[in-house]
N, C-alpha and C positions, 0 to 999 in steps of 0.2 A: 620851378616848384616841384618837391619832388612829389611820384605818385602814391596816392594811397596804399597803403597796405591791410591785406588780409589779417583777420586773427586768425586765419588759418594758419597764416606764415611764422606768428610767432611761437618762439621753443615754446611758450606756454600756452600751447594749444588745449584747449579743453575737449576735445574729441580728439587728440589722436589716440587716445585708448580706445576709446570706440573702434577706431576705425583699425586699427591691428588687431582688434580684437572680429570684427568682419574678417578682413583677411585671413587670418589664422581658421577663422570659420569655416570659410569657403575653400582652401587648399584641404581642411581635414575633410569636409563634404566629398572634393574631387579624391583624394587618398580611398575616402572611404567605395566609394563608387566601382573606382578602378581595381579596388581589391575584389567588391564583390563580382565585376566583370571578369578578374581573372580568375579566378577562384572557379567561375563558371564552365567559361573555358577549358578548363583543367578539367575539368570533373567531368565536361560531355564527350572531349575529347579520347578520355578512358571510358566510356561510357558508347561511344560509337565502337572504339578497337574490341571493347568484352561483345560487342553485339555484332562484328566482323567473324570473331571468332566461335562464336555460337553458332551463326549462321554452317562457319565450315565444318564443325563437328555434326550437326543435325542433319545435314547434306551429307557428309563423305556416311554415314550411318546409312543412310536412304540408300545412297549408290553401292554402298558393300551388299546392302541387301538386292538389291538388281543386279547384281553382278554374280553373286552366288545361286541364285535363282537361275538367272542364263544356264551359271556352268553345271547347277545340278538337272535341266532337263537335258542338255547332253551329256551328260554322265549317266542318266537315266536310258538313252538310246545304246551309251556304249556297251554298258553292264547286260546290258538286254542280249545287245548280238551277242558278247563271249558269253555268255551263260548258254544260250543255243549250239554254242562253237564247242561250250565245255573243256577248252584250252587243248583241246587235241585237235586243230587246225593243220594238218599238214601235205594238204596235198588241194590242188587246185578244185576249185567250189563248181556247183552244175548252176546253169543258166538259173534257176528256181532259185534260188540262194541269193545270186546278185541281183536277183530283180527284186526280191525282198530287203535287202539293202538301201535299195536305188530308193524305192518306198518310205524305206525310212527313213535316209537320209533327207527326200521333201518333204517330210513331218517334224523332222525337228528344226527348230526354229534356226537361224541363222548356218546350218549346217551345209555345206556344197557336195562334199564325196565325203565317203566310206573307204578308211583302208582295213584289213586285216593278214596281219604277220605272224608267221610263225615264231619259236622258241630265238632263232638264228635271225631274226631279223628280214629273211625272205618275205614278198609280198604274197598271198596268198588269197587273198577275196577284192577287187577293187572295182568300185563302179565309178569312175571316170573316164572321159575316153584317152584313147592310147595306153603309152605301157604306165605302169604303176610307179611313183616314185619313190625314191627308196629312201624313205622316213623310218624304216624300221632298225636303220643303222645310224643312225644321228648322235655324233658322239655324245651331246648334250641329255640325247635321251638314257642314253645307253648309262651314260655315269647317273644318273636318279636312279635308274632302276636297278642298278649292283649295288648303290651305297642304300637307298630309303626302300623302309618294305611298302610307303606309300603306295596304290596305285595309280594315284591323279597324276600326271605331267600337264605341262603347257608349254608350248615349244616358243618360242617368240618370234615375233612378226615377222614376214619376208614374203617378197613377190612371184606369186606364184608363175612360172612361164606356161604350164599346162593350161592357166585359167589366163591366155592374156595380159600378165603382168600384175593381179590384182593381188593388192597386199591380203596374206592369208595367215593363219596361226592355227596350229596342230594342239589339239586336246586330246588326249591318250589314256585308256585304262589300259592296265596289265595283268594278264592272267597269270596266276600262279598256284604251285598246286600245292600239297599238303604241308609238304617241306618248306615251302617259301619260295623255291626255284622257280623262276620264269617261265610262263609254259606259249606266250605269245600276245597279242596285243590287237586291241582294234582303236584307231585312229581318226579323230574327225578333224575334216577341214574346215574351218570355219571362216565364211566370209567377214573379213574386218569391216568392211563399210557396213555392210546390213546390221550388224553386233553395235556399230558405234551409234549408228543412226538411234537403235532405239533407245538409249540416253538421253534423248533429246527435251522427253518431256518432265527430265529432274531439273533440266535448267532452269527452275524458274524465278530465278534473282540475276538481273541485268549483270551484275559484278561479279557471278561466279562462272568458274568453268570447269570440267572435269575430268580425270588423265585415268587410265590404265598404264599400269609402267611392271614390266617385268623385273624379276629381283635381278637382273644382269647391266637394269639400265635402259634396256628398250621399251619409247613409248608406244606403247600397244594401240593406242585409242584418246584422242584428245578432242571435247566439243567442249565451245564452238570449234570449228576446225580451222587450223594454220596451215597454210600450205606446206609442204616441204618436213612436217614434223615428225609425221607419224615415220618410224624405224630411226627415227633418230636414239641415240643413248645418252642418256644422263650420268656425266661422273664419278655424282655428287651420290649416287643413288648404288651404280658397280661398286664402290669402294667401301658401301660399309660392312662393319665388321660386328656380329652377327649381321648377316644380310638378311631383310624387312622394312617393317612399315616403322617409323617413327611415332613412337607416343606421346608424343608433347604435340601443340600447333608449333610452326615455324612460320617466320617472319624473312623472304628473303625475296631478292631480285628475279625473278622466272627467269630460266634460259632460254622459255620457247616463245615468250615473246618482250623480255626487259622488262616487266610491267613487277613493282614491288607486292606480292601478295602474301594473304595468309593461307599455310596450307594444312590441311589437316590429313591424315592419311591413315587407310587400314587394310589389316591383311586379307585378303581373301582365302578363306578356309579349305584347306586341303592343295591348294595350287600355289605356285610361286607369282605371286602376282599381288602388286596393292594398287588399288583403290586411292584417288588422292582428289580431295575437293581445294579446289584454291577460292578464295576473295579478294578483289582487288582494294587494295589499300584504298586508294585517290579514288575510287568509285564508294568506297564504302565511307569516305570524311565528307564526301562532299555535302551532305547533308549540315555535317558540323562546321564545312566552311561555310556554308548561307548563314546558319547562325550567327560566325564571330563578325560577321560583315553587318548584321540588322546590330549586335552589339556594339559594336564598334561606332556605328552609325549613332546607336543611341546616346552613347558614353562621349561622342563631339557633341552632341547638340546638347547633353546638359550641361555639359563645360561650358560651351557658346552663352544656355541659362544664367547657370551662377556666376561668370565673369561679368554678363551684361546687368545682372541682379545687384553685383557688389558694385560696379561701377555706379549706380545708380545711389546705392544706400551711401557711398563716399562722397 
């Protein structure tokens, strides 16, 4: 005998319109869902990077200004001494003199020694112990000061052997007299750790971090700090052509620690030196990866919905 059959089963079903007409429902439902999950997606996703990059312009702005402030109160002590010195420095200084130095040199903030050089480069005033180093011939210096009538220099970082090894960097004004000629120079040492240290309290977004980098390439100053980094040189940075800060953010792989960030950078006014705030990408999405994950989550379970819904209406 054979079995019953469905009027479901026959062609002349009277609800298969219905029923492709659910289905067609519920696929435009899911279409529609998934558009608006991507769509969202998309939008937060530019929506974290613009607020990545905000973060590193309103920071690298913060840090140029700590940074220029550092270098204007030793610039402040320097102009101070050649102005007492009156660029006719030329002959070895009286006890009174370097002990006035020695003074000033522990009132200004990150400062170790006092040099002062003559016209020739000769050392002539130094309050460090032993002999004087002879930073007043440094060919680096020596070419700013014949080619820029500037008289900011910044020497770039290296360890000092007098101080124990401890990475130091030379800030320099230069006297000169009516003509523009050279007439001699006083010189501060400045200690890089105590300089870097006070940085400490712009950092205050987990995903960012902040570099001083000379125009030659050398990082001057990097917190948090990486071991091995600081006097390292950056390529990317020797090689360009005007040498400075880039104006746009950049989107690129760190060489000091791999990590893909954004970086923002600026110059520091009067001195060969910028300023460079980074944000870490993957520190900075994470926030929008929790999101695509609560979406995602939500976008299976109204699927799991609508399938178990239209099953039900069929």
């Amino acid at each position: 005998m054979a079995a019953d059959r469905s009027p479901f089963d026959s062609p002349d079903d009277p609800s298969r319109p219905t029923r492709r007409a659910i289905l067609a429902s519920a696929a435009v439902f899911m279409v529609l869902i998934g558009g608006v999950v991507g769509y969202w997606t998309w939008q937060s996703h530019s929506v974290a990077i613009d607020r990545a990059h905000d973060v590193a312009r309103s920071f690298s702005l913060t840090y140029k200004a700590f940074t220029e402030q550092a270098f204007a109160n030793i610039s402040g002590t320097l102009i101070e001494v050649a102005s007492l010195q009156d660029g006719q420095v030329t002959t070895p200084a009286t006890t009174d003199m370097t002990t006035f130095l020695r003074r000033r040199s522990r009132q200004t903030p990150f400062v170790r020694e006092l040099l002062v050089t003559n016209a020739t480069g000769n050392a002539v005033l130094w309050t460090g112990p032993g002999p004087a180093p002879d930073l007043g011939r440094n060919p680096a210096y020596l070419t700013h000061r014949d080619r820029t009538p500037d008289s900011g220099w910044v020497g770039p970082v290296y360890r000092d052997d007098q101080a124990g090894g401890l990475f130091t960097f030379v800030v320099t004004h230069t006297s000169r007299d009516q003509d523009g000629r050279p007439t001699g120079a006083v010189m501060a040492l400045v200690d890089q750790a105590r300089f870097a240290s006070a940085f400490e309290t712009i950092l205050e977004a987990e995903q960012a971090s902040v570099a001083l980098v000379h125009f030659d390439g050398t990082i001057m100053a990097r917190l948090p700090e990486v071991p091995g980094v600081v006097g390292q040189v950056i390529p990317a940075v020797t090689d360009r052509v005007p040498p400075g800060a880039l104006d746009d953010i950049i989107v690129v792989r760190s060489p000091v620690d791999g990590v893909v960030r954004a970086i923002s950078e600026r110059r520091v006014s009067d001195y060969p030196l910028i300023t460079a705030i980074t944000v870490s990408l993957d520190a900075a999405l994470a926030p929008w990866r929790r999101g695509v994950a609560w979406a995602l989550g939500v976008l299976a379970l109204a699927g799991a919905g609508v399938a178990g819904l239209t099953f039900g209406l069929m």
